[in-house]
C-alpha positions, 0 to 999 in steps of 0.5 A, spaced: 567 223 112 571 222 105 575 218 108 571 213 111 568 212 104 573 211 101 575 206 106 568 203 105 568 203 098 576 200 097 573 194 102 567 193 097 571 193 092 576 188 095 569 183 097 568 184 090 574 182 087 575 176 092 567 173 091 569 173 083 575 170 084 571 165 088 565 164 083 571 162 077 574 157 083 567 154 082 566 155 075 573 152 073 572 145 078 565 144 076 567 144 068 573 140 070 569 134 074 563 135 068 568 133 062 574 130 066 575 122 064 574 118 069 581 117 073 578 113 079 573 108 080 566 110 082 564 107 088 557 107 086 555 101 083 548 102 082 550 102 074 552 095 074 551 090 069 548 084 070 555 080 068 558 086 072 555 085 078 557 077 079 564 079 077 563 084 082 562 078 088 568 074 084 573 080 085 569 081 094 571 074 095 577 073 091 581 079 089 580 085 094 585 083 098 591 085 093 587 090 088 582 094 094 575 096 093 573 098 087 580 095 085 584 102 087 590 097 088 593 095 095 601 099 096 606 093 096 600 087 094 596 089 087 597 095 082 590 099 081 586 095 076 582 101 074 583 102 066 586 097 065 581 093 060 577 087 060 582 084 056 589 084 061 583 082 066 581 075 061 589 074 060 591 073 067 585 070 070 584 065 064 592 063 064 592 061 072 597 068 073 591 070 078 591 070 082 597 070 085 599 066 091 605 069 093 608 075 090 615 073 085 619 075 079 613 073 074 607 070 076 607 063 072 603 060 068 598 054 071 591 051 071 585 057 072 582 057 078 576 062 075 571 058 069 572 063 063 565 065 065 567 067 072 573 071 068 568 074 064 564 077 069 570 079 073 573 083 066 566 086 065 566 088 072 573 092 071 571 094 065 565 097 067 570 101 073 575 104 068 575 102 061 581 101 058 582 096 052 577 089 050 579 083 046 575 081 040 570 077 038 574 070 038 570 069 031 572 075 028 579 073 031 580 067 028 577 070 021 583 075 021 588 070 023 584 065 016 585 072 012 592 074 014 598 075 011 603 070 013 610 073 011 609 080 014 606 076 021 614 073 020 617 080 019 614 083 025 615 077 029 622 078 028 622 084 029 618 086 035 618 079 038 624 074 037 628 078 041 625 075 048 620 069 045 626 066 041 625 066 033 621 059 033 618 063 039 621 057 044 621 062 050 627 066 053 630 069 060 630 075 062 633 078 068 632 078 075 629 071 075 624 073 070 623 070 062 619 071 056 615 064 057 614 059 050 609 060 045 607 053 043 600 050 045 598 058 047 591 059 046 590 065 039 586 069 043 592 070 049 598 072 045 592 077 042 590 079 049 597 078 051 600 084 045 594 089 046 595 089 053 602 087 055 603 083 061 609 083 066 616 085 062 612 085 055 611 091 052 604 094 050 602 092 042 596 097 042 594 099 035 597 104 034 603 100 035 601 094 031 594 095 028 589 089 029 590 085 022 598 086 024 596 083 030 593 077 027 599 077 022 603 076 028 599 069 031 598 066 024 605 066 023 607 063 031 601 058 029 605 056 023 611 056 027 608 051 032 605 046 027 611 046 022 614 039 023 622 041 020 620 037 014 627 038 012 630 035 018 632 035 026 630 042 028 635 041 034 631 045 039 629 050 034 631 056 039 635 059 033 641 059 028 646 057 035 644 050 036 645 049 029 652 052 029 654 048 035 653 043 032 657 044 026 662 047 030 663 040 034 663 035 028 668 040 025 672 039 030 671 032 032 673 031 023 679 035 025 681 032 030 680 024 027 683 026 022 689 029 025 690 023 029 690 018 022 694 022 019 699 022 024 699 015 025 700 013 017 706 018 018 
């Protein structure tokens, strides 16, 4: 009989261990799902705001067949939206670069179709999704840009901007038939939404990057660059020290060259 309840009790023991296991699987997932951030979108909508629920109607009819339900994204259509903030969504939709109307290099930018009621509504929808990072309020901006520092906005320009927008922020090509698009008559409030988020090649200035201030540092001196009139001449384009040293490289040659040709003459 010793033998059959030594087996018994292995057995229970064996239960024993696995319901145990079992109970820490379950405990694990459950502290998992109460504390994890929130990766994909809730589906219900129950919660929505008021702004988000017209946003919400906006997106069914007009943006769901390339960025899918609760804007999970479509493969080889639309990314996912979710965390991607209120701001990149004001960006694109204020700017005419959505919605697309065909998948290029770059989407352009063009007249809206959305008002920018309609793009708030939209942006308070994906918010409301999966969070992600909000444009200021414009009169805090505008108060930033009034207050900043001028010369270290040119610093940074130069440093983190120039290189693709230009030094007079005249814009540039990039590869594959893309390009970093002029800044002249570019609103402040989309080269800030623009920095914070970072659309298309552009790179994400958060403010960990830049802080605030630092951004608005950076729109006062593309303010300034935009209403200088070259008070000191032709500005030749004003896309940079190249332009300047072609032309004086021409009307060098072009001295040498009549000059040469005189000098050959009276000899």
């Amino acid at each position: 009989m010793a033998a059959p309840t030594r087996r018994r009790h292995r057995w229970r023991k064996r239960l024993g261990t696995l319901a145990r296991f079992v109970g820490a699987l379950a405990l694990v997932g459950g502290v998992y799902t109460a504390f994890a951030p929130g990766i994909y979108a809730d589906e219900s909508t129950e919660s929505l705001t008021q702004l988000a629920e017209e946003g919400k109607d906006l997106f069914d009819t007009s943006c769901i067949t390339c960025h899918g339900p609760n804007a999970q994204g479509v493969e080889g259509r639309g990314p996912s939206l979710i965390g991607i903030g209120s701001a990149a969504v004001e960006f694109q939709v204020n700017s005419g670069r959505m919605p697309m109307a065909r998948q290029d290099a770059q989407a352009v930018r063009k007249d809206p179709v959305f008002t920018p009621a309609q793009a708030e509504a939209i942006a308070a929808y994906i918010q409301q999704l999966g969070g992600g990072p909000e444009s200021p309020d414009q009169a805090d901006l505008d108060e930033m840009i009034a207050n900043a520092d001028l010369a270290d906005g040119g610093a940074l320009f130069r440093v983190n901007c120039s290189s693709c927008h230009g030094f007079g922020a005249g814009g540039g090509a990039l590869s594959s038939g893309k390009f970093a698009p002029s800044l002249a008559n570019v609103s402040t409030m989309d080269i800030y939404q623009a920095m914070l988020t970072g659309p298309q090649n552009m790179p994400v200035f958060g403010d960990a990057q830049l802080t605030p201030d630092e951004k608005a540092a950076v729109i006062a001196y593309i303010e300034y660059v935009n209403t200088d009139q070259d008070p000191g001449g032709w500005g030749l384009g004003r896309f940079g020290p190249s332009t300047e040293a072609l032309a004086i490289f021409l009307v060098g040659i072009a001295s040498l060259a009549v000059a040469t040709l005189w000098i050959a003459g009276k000899s």
